[in-house]
MARLUM-975054 format. One line per field, with one value per atom (N, C-alpha, C): residue number from 1; atom name; x, y, z. Coordinates in steps of 0.02 Angstrom, whole numbers, plus 50000, padded with zeros to 5 digits. Example, Ala and Ser with C-alpha at 12.3 -4.5 7.8 and 13.67 -1.06 7.14 Angstrom:
BEGIN
pos	1_1_1_2_2_2
site	N_CA_C_N_CA_C
east	50660_50615_50660_50642_50684_50645
north	49716_49775_49835_49888_49947_50002
up	50390_50390_50390_50354_50357_50394
END
This chain:
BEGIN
pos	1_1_1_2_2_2_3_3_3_4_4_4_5_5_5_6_6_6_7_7_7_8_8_8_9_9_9_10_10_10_11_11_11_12_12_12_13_13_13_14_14_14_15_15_15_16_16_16_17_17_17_18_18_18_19_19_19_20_20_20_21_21_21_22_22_22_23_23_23_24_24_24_25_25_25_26_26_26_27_27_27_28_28_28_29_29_29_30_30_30_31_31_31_32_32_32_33_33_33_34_34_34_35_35_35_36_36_36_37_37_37_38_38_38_39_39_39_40_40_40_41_41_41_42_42_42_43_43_43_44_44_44_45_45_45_46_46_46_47_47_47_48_48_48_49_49_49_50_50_50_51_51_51_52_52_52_53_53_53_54_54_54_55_55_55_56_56_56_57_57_57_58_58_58_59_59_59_60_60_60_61_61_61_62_62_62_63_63_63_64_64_64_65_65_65_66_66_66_67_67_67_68_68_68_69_69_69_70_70_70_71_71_71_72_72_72_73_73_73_74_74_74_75_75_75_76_76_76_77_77_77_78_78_78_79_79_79_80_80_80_81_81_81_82_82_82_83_83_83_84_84_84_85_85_85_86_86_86_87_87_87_88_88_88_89_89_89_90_90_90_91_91_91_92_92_92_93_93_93_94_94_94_95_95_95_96_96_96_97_97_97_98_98_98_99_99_99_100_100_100_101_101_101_102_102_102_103_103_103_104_104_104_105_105_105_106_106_106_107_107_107_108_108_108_109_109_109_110_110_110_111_111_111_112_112_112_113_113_113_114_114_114_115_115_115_116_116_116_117_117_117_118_118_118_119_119_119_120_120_120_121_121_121_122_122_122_123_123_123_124_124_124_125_125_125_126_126_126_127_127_127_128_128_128_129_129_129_130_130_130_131_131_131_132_132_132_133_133_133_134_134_134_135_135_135_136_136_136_137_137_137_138_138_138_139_139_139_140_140_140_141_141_141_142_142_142_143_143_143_144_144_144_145_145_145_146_146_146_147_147_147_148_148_148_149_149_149_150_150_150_151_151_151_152_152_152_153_153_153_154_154_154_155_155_155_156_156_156_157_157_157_158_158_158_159_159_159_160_160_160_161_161_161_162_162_162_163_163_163_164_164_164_165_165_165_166_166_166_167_167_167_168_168_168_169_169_169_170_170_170_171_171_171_172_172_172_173_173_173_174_174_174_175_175_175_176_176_176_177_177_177_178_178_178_179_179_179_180_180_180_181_181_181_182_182_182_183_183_183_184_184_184_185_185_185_186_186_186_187_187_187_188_188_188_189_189_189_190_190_190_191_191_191_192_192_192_193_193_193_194_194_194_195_195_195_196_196_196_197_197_197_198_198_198_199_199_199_200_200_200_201_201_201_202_202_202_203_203_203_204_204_204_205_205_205_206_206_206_207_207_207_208_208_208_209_209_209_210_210_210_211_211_211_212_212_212_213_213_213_214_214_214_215_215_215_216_216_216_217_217_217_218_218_218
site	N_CA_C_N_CA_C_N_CA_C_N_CA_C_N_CA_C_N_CA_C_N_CA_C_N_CA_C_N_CA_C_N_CA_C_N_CA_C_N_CA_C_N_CA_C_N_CA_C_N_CA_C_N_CA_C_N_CA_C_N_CA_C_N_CA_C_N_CA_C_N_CA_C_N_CA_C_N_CA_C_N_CA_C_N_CA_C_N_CA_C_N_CA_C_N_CA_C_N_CA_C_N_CA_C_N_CA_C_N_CA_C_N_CA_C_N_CA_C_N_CA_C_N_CA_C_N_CA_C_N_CA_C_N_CA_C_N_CA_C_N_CA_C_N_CA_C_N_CA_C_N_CA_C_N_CA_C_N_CA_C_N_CA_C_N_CA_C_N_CA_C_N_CA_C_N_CA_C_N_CA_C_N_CA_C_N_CA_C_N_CA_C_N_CA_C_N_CA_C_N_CA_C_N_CA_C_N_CA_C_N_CA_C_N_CA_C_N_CA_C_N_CA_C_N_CA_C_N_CA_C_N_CA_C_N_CA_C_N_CA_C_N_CA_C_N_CA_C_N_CA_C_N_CA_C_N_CA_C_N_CA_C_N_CA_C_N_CA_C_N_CA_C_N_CA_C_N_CA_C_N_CA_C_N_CA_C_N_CA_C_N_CA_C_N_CA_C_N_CA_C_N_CA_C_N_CA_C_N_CA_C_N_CA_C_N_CA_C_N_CA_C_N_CA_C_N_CA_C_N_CA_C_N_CA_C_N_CA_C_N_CA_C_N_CA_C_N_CA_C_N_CA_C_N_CA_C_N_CA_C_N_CA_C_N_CA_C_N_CA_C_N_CA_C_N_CA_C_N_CA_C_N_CA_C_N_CA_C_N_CA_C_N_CA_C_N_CA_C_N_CA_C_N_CA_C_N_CA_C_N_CA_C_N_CA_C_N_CA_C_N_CA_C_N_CA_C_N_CA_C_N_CA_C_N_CA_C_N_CA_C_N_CA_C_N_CA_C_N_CA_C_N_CA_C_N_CA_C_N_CA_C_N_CA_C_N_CA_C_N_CA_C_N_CA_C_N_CA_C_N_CA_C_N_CA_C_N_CA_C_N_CA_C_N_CA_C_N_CA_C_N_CA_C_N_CA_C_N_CA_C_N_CA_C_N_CA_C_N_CA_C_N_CA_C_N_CA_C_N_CA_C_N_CA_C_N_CA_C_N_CA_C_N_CA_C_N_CA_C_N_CA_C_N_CA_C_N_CA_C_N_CA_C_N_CA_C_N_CA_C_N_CA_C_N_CA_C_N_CA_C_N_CA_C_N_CA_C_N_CA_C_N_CA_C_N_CA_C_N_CA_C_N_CA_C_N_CA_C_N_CA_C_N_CA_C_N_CA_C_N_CA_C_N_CA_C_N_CA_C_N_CA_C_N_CA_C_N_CA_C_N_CA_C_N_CA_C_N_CA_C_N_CA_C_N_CA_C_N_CA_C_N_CA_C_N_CA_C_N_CA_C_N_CA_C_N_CA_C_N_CA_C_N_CA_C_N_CA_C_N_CA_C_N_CA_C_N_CA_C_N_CA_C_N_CA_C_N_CA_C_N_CA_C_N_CA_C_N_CA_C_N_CA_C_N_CA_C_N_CA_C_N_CA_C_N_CA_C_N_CA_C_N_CA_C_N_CA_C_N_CA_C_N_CA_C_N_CA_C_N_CA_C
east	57118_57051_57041_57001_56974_56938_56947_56939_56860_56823_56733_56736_56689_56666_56699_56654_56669_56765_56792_56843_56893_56869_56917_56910_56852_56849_56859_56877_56909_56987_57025_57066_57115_57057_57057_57057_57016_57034_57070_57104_57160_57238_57221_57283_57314_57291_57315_57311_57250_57239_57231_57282_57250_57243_57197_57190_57204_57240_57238_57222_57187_57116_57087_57042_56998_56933_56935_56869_56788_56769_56696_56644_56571_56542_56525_56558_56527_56597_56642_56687_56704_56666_56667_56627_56629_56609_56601_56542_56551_56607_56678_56714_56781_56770_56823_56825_56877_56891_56888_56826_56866_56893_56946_57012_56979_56981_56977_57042_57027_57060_57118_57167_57193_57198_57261_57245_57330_57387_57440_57446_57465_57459_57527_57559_57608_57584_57633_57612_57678_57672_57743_57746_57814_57847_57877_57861_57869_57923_57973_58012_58035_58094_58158_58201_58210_58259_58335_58375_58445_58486_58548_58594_58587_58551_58555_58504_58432_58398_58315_58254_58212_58219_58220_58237_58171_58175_58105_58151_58092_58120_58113_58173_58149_58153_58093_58065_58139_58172_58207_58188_58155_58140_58206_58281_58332_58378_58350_58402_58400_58456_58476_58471_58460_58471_58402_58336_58292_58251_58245_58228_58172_58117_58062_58078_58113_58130_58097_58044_58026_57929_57943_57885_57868_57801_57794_57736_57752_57700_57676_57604_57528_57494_57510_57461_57404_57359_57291_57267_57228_57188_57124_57094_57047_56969_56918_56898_56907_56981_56993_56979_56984_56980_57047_57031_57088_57055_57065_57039_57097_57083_57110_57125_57172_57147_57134_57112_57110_57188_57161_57235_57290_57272_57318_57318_57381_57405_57448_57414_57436_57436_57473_57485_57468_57407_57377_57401_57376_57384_57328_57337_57250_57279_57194_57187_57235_57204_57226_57293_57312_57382_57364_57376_57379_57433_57396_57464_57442_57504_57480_57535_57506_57528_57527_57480_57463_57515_57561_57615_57566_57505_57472_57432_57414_57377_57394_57394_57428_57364_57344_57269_57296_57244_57258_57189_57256_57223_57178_57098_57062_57049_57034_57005_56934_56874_56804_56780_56737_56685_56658_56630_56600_56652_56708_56759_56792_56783_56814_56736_56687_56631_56622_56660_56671_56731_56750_56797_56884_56876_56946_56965_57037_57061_57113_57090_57127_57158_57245_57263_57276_57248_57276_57248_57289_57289_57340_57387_57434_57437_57462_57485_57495_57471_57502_57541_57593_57619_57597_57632_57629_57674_57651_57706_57704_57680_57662_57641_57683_57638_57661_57615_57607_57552_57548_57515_57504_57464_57467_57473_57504_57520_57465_57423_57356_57389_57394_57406_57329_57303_57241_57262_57226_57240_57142_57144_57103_57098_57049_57048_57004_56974_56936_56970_56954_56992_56970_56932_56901_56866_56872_56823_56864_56869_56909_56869_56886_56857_56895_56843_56859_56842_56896_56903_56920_56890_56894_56930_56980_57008_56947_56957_56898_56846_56842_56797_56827_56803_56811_56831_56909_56944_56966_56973_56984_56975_56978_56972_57012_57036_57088_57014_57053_57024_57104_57076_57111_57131_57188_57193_57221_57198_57254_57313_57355_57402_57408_57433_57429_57486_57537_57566_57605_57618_57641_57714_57703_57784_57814_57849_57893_57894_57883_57882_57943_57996_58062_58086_58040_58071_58013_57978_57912_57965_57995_58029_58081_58087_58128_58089_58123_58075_58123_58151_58194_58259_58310_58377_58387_58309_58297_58263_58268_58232_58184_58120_58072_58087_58055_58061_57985_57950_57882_57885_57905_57905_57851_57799_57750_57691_57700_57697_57703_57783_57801_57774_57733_57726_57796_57828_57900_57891_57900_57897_57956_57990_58076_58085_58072_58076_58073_58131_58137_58154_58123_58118_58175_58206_58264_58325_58371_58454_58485_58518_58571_58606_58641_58694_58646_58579_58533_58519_58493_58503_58548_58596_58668_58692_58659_58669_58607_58568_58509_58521_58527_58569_58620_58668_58717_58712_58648_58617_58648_58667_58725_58647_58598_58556_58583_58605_58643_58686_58749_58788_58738_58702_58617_58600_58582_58579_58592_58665_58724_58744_58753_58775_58735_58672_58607_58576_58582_58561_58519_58452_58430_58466
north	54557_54581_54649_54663_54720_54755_54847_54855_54903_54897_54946_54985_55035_55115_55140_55074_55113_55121_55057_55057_55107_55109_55183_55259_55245_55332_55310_55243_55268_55259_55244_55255_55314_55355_55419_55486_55449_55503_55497_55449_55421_55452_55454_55491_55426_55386_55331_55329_55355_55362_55435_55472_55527_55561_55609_55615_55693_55736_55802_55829_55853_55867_55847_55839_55793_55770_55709_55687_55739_55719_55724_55654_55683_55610_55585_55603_55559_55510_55501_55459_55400_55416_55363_55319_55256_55190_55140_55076_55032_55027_54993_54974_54985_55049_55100_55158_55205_55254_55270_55312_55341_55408_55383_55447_55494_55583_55590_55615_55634_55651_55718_55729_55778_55814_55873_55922_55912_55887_55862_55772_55799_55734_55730_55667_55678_55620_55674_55616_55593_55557_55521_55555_55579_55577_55528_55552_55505_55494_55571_55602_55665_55672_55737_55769_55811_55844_55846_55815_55797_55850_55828_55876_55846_55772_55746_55739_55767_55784_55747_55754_55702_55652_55625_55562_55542_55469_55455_55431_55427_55398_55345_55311_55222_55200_55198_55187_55136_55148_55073_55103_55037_55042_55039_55012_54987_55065_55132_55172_55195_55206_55237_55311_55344_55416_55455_55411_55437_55491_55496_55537_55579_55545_55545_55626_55617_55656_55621_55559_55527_55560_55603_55615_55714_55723_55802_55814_55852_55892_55929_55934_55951_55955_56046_56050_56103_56054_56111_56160_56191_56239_56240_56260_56223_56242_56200_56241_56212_56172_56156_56077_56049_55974_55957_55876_55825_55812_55811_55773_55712_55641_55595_55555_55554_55540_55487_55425_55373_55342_55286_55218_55284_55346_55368_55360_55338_55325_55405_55410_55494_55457_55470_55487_55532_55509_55553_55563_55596_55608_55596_55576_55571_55660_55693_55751_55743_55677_55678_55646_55665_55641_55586_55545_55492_55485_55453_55438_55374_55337_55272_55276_55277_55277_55219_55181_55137_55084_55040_54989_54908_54933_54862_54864_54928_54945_54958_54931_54938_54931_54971_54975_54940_54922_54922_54949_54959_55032_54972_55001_54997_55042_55023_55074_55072_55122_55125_55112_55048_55029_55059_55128_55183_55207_55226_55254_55190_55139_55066_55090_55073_55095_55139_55195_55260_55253_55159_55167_55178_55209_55218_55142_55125_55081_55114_55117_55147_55064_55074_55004_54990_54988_54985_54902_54891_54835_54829_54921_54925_54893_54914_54897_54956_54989_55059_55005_55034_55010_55047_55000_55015_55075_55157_55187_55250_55236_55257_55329_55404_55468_55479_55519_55538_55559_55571_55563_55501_55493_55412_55421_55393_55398_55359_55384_55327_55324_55263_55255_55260_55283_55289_55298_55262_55240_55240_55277_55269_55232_55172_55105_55103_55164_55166_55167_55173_55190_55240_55253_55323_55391_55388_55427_55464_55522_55582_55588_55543_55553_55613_55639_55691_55673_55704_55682_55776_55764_55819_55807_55869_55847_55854_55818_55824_55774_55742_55683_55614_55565_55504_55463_55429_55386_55345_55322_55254_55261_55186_55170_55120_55153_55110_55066_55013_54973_54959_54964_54951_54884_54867_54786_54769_54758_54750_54702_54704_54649_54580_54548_54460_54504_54559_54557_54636_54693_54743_54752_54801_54810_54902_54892_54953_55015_55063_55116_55115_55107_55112_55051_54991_54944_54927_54956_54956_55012_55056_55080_55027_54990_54958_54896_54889_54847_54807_54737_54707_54754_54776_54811_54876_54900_54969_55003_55070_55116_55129_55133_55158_55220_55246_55324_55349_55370_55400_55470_55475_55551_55556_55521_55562_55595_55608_55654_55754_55751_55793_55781_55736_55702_55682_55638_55643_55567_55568_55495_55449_55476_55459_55412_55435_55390_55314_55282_55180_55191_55115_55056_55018_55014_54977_54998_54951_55011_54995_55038_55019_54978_54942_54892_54820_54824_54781_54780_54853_54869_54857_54862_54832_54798_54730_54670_54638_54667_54644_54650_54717_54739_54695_54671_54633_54561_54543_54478_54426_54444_54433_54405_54376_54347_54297_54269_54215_54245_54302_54316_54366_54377_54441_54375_54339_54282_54247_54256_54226_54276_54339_54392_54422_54420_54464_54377_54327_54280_54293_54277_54290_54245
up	52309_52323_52290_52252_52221_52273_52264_52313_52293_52347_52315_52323_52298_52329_52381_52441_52491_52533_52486_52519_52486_52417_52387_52409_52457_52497_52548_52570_52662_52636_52580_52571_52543_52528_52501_52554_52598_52667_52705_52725_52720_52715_52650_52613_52564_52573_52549_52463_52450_52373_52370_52346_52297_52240_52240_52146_52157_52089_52092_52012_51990_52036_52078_52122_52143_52101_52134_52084_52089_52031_52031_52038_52076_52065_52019_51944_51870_51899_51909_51922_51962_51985_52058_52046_52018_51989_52064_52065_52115_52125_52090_52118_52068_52031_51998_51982_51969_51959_51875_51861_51799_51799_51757_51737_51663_51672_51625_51591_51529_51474_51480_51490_51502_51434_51442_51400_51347_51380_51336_51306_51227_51177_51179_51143_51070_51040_50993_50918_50896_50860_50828_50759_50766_50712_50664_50591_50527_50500_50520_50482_50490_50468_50513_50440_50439_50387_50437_50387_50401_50327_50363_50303_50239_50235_50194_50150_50194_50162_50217_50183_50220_50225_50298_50336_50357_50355_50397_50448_50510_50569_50591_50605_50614_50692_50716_50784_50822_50863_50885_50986_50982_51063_51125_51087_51132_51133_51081_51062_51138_51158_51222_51236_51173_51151_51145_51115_51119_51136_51190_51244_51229_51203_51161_51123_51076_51013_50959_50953_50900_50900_50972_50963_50961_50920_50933_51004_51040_51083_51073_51109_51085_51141_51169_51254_51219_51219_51223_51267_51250_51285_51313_51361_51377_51324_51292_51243_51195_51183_51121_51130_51047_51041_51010_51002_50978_50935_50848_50812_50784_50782_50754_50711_50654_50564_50582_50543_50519_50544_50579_50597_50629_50666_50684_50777_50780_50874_50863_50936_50976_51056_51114_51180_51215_51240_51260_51349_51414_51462_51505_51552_51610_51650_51642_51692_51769_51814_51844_51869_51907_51949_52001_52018_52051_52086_52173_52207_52234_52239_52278_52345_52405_52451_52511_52502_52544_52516_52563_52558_52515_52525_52499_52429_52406_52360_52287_52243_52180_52126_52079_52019_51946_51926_51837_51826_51752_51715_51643_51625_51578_51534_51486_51442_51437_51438_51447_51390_51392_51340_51292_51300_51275_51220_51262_51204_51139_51180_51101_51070_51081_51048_50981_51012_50961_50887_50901_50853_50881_50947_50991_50991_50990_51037_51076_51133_51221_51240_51209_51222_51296_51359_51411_51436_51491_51530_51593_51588_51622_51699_51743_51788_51820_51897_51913_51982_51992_52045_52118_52161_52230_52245_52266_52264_52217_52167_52107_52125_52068_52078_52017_51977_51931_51890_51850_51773_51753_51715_51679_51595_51556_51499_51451_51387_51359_51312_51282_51192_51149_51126_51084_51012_50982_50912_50872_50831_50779_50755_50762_50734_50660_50655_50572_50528_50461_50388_50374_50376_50338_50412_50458_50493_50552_50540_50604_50662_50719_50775_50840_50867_50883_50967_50998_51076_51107_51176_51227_51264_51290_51366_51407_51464_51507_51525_51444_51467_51472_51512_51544_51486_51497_51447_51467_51531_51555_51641_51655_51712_51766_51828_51865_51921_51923_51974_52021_52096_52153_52174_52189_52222_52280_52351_52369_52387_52385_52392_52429_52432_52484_52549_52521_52578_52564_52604_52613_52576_52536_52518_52517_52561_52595_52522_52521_52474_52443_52474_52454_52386_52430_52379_52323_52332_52264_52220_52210_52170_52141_52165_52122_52104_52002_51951_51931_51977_51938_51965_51915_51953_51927_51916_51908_51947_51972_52008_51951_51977_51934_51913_51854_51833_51826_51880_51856_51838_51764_51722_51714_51714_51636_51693_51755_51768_51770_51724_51655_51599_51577_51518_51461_51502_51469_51442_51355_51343_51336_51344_51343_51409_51453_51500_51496_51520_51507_51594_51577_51640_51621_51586_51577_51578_51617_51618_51565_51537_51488_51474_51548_51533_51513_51501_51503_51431_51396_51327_51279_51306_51290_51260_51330_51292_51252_51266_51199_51146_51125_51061_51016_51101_51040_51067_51062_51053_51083_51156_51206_51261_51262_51289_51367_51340_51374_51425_51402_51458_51493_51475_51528_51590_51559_51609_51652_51631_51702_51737_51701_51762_51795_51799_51819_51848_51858_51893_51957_51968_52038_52089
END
């Protein structure tokens, strides 16, 4: 069940949903929340000077080491803008912080019409869990060839809708995803952060599929 207006402010007084900042009324949609634009990016890096000389950097999602070193940080000021080249993806941040507190309530995240409009693609379709505090992390990507679009912290870049559940699940065990404790960093705005454990990485890597299967069996 999606939840309306009115049920996202009795859940809000509550304590059940909260936002920090608090909202304003440009935000408060029939039956969603829009998130604006915060003030920390990163961007991806292309390329690193080694002893050996310029390196480019080759993205691997399983490296264990990462610890988003593939990317540069970029905290604005308030005042200032984001401009975005052509076909360029940056990580952006939502203003606000989000908590999910209620055992039944879990949102997905949209991206606002207005901004694909402008040429943005705001790739979202996420999932916020039950439990959930943090920051929320945006991928935005410049979908033109030729045209530098220019973005504010501050203004409205996507939107969570509320759901609530068929059945209650204990705070404790909504942290766990599969046979991982969740990690909600990007509250730090930390992109390093995985949902996946190592001994899981592991065996992906060495294309060991099969024994992941039998020993991790539900």
């Amino acid at each position: 069940m999606v939840l309306s207006r009115k049920d996202i402010l009795q859940r809000m007084q509550s304590g059940e949903i909260k936002f920090d900042p608090a909202l304003d009324g440009f935000q408060l949609q029939p039956h969603a929340i829009d998130l604006r634009l915060g003030f920390n990016f990163h961007i991806p890096k292309t390329w690193e000077m080694t002893k050996l000389g310029r390196k480019a950097i080759t993205i691997d999602p399983l490296d264990l080491h990462a610890n988003g070193k593939n990317f540069e940080a970029i905290n604005l000021k308030p005042g200032q803008y984001f401009e975005l080249l052509p076909e360029e993806l940056v990580i952006g941040t939502t203003l606000e912080r989000i908590e999910l507190n209620a055992e039944d309530v879990m949102c997905v995240l949209y991206p606002r019409s207005s901004i694909n409009r402008r040429g943005l693609s705001v790739d979202l379709s996420g999932i916020i869990d039950v439990g959930y505090k943090g920051n929320l992390m945006i991928p935005i990507v410049n979908k033109t060839q030729k045209q530098v679009i220019r973005i504010y912290p501050g203004e409205r870049i996507c939107q969570v809708m509320f759901q609530q559940i068929s059945s209650k699940i204990p705070l404790h065990e909504a942290e766990v995803h599969g046979l991982t404790k969740a990690k909600y960093g990007a509250s730090k705005g930390f992109i390093g952060s995985k949902s996946d454990r190592e001994d899981e990485l592991k065996l992906i890597k060495e294309g060991k599929i099969s024994a992941l299967k039998k020993t991790y069996r539900i």
